[in-house]
C-alpha positions in Angstrom: 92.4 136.1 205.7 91.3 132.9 207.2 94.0 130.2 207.2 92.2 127.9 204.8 92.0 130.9 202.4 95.5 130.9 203.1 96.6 127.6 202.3 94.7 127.5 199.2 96.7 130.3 197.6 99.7 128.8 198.4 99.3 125.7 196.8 97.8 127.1 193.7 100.7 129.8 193.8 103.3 126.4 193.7 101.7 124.7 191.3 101.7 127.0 189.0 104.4 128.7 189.5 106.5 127.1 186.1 103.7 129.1 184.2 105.2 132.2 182.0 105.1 135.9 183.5 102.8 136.8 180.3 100.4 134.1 180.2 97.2 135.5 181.9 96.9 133.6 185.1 94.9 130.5 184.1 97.0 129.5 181.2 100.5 127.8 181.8 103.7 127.5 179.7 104.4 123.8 178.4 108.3 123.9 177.7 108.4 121.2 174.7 112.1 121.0 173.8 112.6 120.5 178.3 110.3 117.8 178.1 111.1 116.0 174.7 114.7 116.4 176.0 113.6 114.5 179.5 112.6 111.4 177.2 116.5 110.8 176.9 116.9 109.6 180.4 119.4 106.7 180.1 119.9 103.7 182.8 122.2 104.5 185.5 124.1 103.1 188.2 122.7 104.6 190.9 125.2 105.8 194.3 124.1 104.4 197.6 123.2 108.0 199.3 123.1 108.8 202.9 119.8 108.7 204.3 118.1 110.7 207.3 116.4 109.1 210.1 113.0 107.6 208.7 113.5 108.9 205.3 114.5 107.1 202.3 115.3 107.8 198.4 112.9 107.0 195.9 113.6 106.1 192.1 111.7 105.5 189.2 112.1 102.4 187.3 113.6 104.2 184.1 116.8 104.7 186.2 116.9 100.9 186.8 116.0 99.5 183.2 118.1 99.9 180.3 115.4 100.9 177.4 116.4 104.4 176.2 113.6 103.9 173.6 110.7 106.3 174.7 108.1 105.3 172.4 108.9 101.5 173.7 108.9 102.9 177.8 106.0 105.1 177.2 103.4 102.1 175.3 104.8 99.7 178.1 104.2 101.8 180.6 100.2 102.5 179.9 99.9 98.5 179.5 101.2 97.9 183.1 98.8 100.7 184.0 96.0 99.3 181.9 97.0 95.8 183.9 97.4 98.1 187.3 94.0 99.6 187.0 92.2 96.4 186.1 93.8 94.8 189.3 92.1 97.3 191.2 88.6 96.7 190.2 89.2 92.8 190.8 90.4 93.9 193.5 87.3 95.7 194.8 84.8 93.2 193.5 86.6 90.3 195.1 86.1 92.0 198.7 83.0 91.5 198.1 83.2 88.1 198.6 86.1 87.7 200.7 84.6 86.6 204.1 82.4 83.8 202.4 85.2 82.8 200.4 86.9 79.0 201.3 90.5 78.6 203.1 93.4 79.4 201.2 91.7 81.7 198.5 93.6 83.8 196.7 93.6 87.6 197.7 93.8 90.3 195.2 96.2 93.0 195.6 95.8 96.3 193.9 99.7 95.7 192.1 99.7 93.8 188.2 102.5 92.3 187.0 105.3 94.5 185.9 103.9 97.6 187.4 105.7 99.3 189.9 107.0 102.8 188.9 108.6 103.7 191.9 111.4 102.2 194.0 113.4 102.5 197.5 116.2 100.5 198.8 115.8 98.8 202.1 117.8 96.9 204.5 116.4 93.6 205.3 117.8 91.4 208.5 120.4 91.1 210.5 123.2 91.9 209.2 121.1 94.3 206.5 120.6 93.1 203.0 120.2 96.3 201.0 116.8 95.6 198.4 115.2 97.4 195.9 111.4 97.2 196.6 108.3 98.7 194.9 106.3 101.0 196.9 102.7 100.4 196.5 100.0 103.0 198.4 96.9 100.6 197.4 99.2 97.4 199.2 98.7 96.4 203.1 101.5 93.2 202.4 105.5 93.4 202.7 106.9 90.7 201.4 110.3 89.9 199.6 111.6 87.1 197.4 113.4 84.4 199.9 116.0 81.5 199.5 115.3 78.2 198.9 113.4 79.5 196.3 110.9 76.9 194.7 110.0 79.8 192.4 111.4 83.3 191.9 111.6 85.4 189.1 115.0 87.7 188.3 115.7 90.4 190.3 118.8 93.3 190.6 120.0 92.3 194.2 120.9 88.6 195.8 118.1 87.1 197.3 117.3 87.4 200.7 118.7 84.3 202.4 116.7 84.4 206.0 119.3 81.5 207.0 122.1 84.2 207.3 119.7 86.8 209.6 120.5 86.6 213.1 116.7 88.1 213.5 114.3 86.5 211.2 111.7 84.6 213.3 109.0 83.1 211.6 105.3 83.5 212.8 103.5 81.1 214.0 100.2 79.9 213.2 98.4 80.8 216.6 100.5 84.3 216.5 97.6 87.2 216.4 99.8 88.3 213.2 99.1 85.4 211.4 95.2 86.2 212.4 95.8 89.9 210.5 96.3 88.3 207.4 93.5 88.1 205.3 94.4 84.8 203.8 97.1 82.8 205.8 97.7 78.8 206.1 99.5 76.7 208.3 102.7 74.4 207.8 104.7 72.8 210.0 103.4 75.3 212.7 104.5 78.0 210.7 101.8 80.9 209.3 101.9 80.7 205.6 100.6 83.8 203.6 100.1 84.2 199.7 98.9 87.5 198.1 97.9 86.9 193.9 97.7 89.7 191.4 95.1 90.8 189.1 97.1 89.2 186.0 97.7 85.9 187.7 101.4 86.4 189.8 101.5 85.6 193.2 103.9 85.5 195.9 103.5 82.9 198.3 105.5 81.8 201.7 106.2 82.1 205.3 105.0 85.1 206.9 108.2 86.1 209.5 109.5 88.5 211.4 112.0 90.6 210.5 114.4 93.6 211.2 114.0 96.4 208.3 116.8 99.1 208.3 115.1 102.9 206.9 117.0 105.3 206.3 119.3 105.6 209.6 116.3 103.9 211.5 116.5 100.4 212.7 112.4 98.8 212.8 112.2 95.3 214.4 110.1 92.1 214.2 108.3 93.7 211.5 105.6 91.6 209.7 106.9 90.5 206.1 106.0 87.6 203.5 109.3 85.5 202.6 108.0 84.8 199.3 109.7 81.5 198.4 107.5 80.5 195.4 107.2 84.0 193.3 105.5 84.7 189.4 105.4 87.9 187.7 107.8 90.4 186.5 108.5 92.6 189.3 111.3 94.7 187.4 114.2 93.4 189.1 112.5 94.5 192.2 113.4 92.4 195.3 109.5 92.6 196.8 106.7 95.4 197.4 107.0 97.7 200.5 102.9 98.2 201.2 102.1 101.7 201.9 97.9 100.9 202.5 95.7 102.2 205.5 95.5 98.7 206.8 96.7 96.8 209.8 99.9 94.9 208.0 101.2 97.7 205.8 104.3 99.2 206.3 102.5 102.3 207.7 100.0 99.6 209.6 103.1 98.4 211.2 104.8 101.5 212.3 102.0 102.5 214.0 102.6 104.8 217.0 106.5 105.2 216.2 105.5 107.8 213.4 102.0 108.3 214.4 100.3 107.2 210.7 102.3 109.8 208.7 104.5 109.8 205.9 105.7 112.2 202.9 106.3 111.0 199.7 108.2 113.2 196.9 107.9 111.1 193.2 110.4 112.9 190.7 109.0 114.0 188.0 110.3 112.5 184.5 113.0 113.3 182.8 114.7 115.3 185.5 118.4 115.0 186.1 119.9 112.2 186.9 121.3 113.7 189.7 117.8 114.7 191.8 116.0 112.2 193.2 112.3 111.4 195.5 112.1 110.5 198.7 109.5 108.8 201.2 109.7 109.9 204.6 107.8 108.4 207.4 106.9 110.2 211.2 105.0 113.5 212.2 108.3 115.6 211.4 107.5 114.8 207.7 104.2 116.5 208.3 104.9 119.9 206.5 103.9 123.4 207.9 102.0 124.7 204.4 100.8 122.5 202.7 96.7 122.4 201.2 95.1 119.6 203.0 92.1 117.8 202.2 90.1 115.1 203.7 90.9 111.4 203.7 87.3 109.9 203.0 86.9 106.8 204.8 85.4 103.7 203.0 84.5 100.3 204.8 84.4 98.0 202.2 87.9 98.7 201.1 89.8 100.6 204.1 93.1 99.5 202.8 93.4 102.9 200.3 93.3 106.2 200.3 89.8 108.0 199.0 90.4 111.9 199.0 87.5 114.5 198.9 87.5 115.2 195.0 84.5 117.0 194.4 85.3 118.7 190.9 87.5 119.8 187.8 88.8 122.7 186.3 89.7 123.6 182.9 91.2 127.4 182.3 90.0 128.7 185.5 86.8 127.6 185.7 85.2 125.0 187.4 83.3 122.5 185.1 79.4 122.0 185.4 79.9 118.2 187.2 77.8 116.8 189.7 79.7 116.1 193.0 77.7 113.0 193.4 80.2 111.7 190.1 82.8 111.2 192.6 81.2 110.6 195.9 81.6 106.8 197.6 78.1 105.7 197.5 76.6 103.6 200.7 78.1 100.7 198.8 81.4 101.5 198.4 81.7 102.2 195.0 83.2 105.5 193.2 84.8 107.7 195.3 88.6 109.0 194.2 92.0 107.1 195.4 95.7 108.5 195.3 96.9 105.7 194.0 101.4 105.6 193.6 100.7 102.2 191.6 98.0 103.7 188.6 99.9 106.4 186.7 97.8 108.1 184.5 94.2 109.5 186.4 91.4 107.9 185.6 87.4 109.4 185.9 84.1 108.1 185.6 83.3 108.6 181.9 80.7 111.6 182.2 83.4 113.6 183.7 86.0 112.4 181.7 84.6 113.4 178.7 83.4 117.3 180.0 87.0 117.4 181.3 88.6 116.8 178.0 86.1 118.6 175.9 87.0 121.8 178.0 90.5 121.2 177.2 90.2 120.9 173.3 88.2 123.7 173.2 90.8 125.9 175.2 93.7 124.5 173.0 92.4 124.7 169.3 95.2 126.7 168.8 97.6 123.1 168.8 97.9 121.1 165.9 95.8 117.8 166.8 98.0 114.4 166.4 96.1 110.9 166.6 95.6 109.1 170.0 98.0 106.9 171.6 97.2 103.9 173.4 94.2 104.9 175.6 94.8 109.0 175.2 92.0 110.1 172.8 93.6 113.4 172.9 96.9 114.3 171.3 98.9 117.2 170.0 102.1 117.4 167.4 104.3 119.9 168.8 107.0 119.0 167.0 109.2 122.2 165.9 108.0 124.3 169.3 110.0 125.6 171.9 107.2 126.2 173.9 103.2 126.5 173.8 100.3 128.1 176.3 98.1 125.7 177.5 95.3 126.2 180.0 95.8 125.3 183.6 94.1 122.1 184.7 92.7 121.7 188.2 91.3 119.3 190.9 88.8 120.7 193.6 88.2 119.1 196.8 85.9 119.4 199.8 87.1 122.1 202.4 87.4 124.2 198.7 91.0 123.5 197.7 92.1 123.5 194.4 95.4 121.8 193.0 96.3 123.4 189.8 98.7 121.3 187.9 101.9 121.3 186.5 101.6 121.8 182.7 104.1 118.9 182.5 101.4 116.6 184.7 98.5 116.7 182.1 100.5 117.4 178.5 103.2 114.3 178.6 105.6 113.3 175.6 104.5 110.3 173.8 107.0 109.6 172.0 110.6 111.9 171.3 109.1 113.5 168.3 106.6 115.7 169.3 103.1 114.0 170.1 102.1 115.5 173.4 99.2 113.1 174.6 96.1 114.8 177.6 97.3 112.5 180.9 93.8 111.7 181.5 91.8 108.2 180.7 88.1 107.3 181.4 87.8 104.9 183.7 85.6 101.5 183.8 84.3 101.7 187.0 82.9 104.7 188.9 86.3 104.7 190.9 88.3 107.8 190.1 92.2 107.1 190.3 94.3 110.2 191.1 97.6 108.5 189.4 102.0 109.4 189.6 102.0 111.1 186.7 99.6 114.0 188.7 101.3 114.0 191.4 105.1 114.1 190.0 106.7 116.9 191.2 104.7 117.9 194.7 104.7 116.7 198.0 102.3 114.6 199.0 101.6 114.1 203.1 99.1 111.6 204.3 98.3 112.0 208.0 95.9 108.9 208.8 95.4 109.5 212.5 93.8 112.1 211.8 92.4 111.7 208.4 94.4 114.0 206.0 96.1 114.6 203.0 98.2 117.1 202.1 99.7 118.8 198.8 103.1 120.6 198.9 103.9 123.4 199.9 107.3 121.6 198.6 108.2 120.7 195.0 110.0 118.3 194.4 
């Protein structure tokens, strides 16, 4: 058996390895009462855990925010997507126009207002200031809120006060980091930077640098905005840690000390209170196993990660839809992104709509429930314990498959019952691989040498 044949059984055997002994082998068990329970997460204060070497906890936002409404959580959470995924196609028209565009323009980062699903905690300067920051795959900017502020918004932690950090430095203006910036300024000889939103927040202030404690790793004079004049709704976030494929991420930054790799584990929803994710950074997180498929590389917008989609799967069988659907055309546009920021996936409308018609007609067997939001397809499973569902696949180039999770495309939309299809046609001919599809496995992303992995963990 060759070793691609290999790794492709072992990532569908994962994934679908939460399916009942009796279903045949391309339906799954959804366990209703598990996941109507998991709407019940509560606010917590959280323990301060100890950390590996280049390897941090990751949280979701529900742990941090006291709403134990889910029907409130849920509809706010699809419009900070709706904002998220909007942001992105700003994002991608505006670098069209970047180069020509006057001094001091505003640059569009792929993060709206009051997104952020996922968090880690951070040490920042000398002595370390622990922080809460957003991590943001489709960012290439680290920046935290800074005293004086002239403008913040609230967050859980102090703000930074650089005046107390034996090593901030800021940059200045003839530094070749101020040149990596795609928008910078100068005051007072210091490099300015500013980074604004799809919804119209911004962060703007001194770009400095900075000593950031990981884990049990110390990382100096690393590149981050000192945000003194901040709008948006960040929740209670101290800033945005930017995981992107360009030069001034956090990865960017790193460079050869962890070789372009890093690991990411987002918990899946509802789980207990005592698990958590984790983001790992360095060529040890690179795991032996795991399905990889091919980081696709696109010029006009190199700061995210495009993957080889080249199809979908409904029951077992692959769908009759063109490849082209999700190829990057000679223009840039299309294509597929894993995108931590987006949560729910979003395709181009043709494949959207053969994807969910598949669906229905493998599940007549459900009792239908209006749509929610922008899910068009719903189910009341109120009174079940648990339902078959058919498995629900991606297929990339290299011939992987990732079957899902039944708890990744059938999510609760409420605590009552209404199960809602975790899939959304998008605007654009950008497909958006989102959180909620990747909850639960381990995803790798070698960039030297143009990978991406799934599992073989769970997380």
């Amino acid at each position: 058996m060759s070793m691609g044949k290999l790794l492709l059984l072992i990532i569908v055997f994962l994934t679908s390895k939460s399916a009942a002994g009796s279903w045949p082998s391309h339906f799954q068990e959804l366990k209703v009462e598990e996941a109507i329970a998991g709407t019940k997460v509560q606010a917590e204060e959280l323990e301060e855990k100890e950390e590996a070497k280049w390897k941090v906890e990751i949280v979701h936002r529900d742990k941090l925010i006291i709403n134990t409404d889910h029907r409130s959580r849920f509809n706010a959470r699809i419009k900070r997507d709706v904002k998220r995924v909007a942001s992105l196609l700003l994002l991608r028209r505006h670098a069209y126009t970047v180069e020509e565009a006057s001094f001091g323009s505003d640059v569009v980062s792929g993060t709206a207002e009051g997104s952020g699903e996922y968090f880690v905690r951070i040490g920042i300067g000398s002595p370390a200031t622990y922080q809460y920051m957003v991590i943001d795959s489709g960012s290439d900017v680290v920046w935290v809120q800074c005293q004086p502020c002239d403008q913040c918004y609230n967050q859980s932690d102090p703000i930074f006060n650089p005046a107390l950090s034996a090593s901030f430095a800021a940059v200045p203006c003839s530094s070749a980091v101020c040149d990596q910036l795609d928008d910078s300024g100068c005051h007072q000889g210091r490099c300015r930077y500013q980074v604004s939103y799809g919804d119209g927040s911004y962060t703007r202030g001194t770009l400095a640098l900075e000593t950031i404690t990981l884990g049990k790793t110390v990382i100096r004079n690393t590149a981050i905005g000192c945000g003194n004049l901040n709008q948006g709704m960040f929740v209670g976030a101290a800033g945005l840690l930017g995981l992107g494929a360009g030069p001034m991420s956090f990865v960017g930054q790193l460079g050869g000390q962890t070789g372009g790799a890093f690991a990411y584990c987002l918990l899946s929803r509802g789980t207990a209170s005592s698990s958590s994710g984790s983001l790992q950074f360095g060529r040890q997180a690179m795991p032996l196993g795991a399905a990889w498929v091919p980081l696709v590389p696109n010029p006009f917008y190199p700061s995210f990660y495009y993957v080889g989609l080249s199809g979908l799967g409904v029951g077992g069988t692959r769908l009759n839809i063109s490849e082209d659907l999700f190829r990057v055309t000679d223009l840039g546009d299309g294509g597929a992104v894993m995108d931590t920021g987006t949560a729910v996936t979003r395709l181009p409308t043709v494949a959207y709509g053969a994807f969910r018609d598949a669906f229905v007609a493998q599940t007549t067997n459900l009792p239908r429930a209006a749509g929610v939001s922008i899910f068009d397809t719903c189910y009341d499973l109120n009174g079940f314990v648990t339902v078959r569902v058919p498995t629900v696949s991606f297929y990339f180039w290299g011939g992987q498959i990732l079957t899902l999770p039944a708890r990744n495309f059938l999510i609760p939309a409420d605590d009552v019952g209404t199960f809602c299809f975790a899939f959304a046609a998008s605007p654009s001919a950008l497909s958006i691989i989102g959180n909620i599809q990747q909850e639960g496995i381990q995803i790798s992303v070698d960039g030297a040498n143009g990978f991406l992995g799934f599992g073989p963990n769970v997380c």
